[in-house]
C-alpha positions, 0 to 999 in steps of 0.5 A: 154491986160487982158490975156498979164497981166495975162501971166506976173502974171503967170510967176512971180508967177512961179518964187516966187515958185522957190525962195521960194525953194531957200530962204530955201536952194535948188537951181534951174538949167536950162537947155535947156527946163526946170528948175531943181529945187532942195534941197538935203537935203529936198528930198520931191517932193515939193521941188524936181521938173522938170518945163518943159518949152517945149523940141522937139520930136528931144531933149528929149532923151538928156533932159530926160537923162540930167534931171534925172542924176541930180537927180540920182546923189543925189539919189533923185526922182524928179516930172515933171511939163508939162503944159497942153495939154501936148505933146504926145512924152513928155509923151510917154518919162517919161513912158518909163521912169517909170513915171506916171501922175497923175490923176488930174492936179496941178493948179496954181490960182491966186487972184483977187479984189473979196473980201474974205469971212469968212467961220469959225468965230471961227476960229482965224488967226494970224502972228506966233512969231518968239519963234514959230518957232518950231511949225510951222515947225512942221505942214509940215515937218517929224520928219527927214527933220525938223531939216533941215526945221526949220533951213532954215526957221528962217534963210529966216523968220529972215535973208530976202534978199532983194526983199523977206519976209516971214510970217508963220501963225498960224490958232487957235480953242479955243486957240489951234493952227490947221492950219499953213501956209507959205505966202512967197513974191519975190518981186510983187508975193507971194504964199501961200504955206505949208497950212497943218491942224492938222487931228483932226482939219479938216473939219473945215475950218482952212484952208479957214481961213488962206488964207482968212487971206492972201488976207484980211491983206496982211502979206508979205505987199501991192501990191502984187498978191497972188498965190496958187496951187491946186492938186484938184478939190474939192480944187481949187472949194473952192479957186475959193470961196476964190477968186482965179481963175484958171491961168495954169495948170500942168500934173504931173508925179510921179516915180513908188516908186519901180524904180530904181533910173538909166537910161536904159543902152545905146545902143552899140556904133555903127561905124559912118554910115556917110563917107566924100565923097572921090575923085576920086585921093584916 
């Protein structure tokens, strides 16, 4: 039963990271093994993604095709995400496609009753006002993507649907704010997303205070399971001390930055090797 709650956890953790997309103006497409996860004028991986689900050795050329022509077509260069293990012909796939996995996994981990400590007392956590808006975006987004970023998020922080809320926070030293993060709820899964650390504020455990923040004052409301991902060891050891642990884990393969953004030519059109049988009268 324990394993069967986690699995419902996990998925719905999945979701709320798409929606998170969503609410600030990407869309999702599913396709046969996959979902295409995508924001076009937000071209950074984070938000331009493949969430493999499974494809058989039979239908990945298809899928493969399938998938990148979306993202061609806009001229963006998305990620994959295949759980692991991953499957030998799904990697042998996406590198002759160009694409490299990374060396270490990104690890989807998800709370528990453990209570969250402190790490840095002078470290001072809070819900960000609304005229803050323009700070907050600051701490993710380029110079380019911001006006973009900042207006998607007062619409979704401002405008929520139903069954969503959204909460920046703000993380100060001596009244300076550091550290921002978004906490973002799609109905009982909130993920903690966009924890980004000013770097000459590092190292100071701005960053552990936000998400202790996040599991002690629950600022998107109760009843919820937290979610946070991890691109390291190093990162997901500190979450596990915060009270996280490790629910499932994703391979995920970049595209070369000197790829073309094409699939390979199509072989020749061949004639049909398959004729209808003929009677014996033709």
């Amino acid at each position: 039963m324990a394993d069967e709650l986690t699995e419902l956890a996990t998925e719905a953790a999945l979701d709320a990271e798409r929606q998170f997309v969503l609410t600030l103006g990407g869309f999702a497409l599913e396709i046969p093994g996959a979902t295409l996860v995508t924001h076009e004028k937000i071209p950074a991986p984070r938000f331009n993604f493949v969430q493999e689900m499974g494809v058989g050795r039979e239908r990945q050329a298809a899928f493969f095709e399938r998938a990148l022509d979306h993202y061609f077509q806009r001229a963006l260069r998305p990620t994959f995400r295949v759980p692991t293990p991953v499957p030998e012909h799904v990697d042998a796939g996406l590198r002759r496609l160009g694409f490299r996995a990374r060396s270490a996994p990104l690890v989807l981990l998800l709370s528990t009753d453990a209570p969250a400590p402190t790490f840095a007392p002078d470290v001072a956590v809070r819900v960000a006002a609304p005229n803050e808006i323009d700070l907050v975006a600051s701490f993710w987004s380029t110079p380019a993507e911001r006006p973009e970023f900042r207006t998607a998020l007062e619409i979704a922080w401002s405008h929520p649907n139903p069954h969503e809320r959204l909460a920046p926070l703000l993380a100060s030293i001596a009244g300076e704010p550091v550290a921002s993060a978004l906490v973002y709820r799609y109905r009982t899964s909130a993920g903690i997303h966009a924890v980004a650390t000013q770097p000459s504020a590092r190292g100071r455990g701005a960053a552990s205070e936000l998400v202790a923040f996040v599991r002690a004052h629950a600022p998107v409301g109760d009843g919820v399971r937290y979610s946070i991902f991890a691109d390291s060891e190093r990162l997901e050891s500190r979450l596990e001390r915060l009270g996280f642990r490790r629910a499932r884990a994703f391979r995920v393969y970049d595209l070369a930055p000197d790829a073309e953004l094409a699939l390979p030519p199509a072989p020749s059109a061949q004639p049909a090797r398959w004729r209808p049988p003929r009677s014996s009268s033709e």
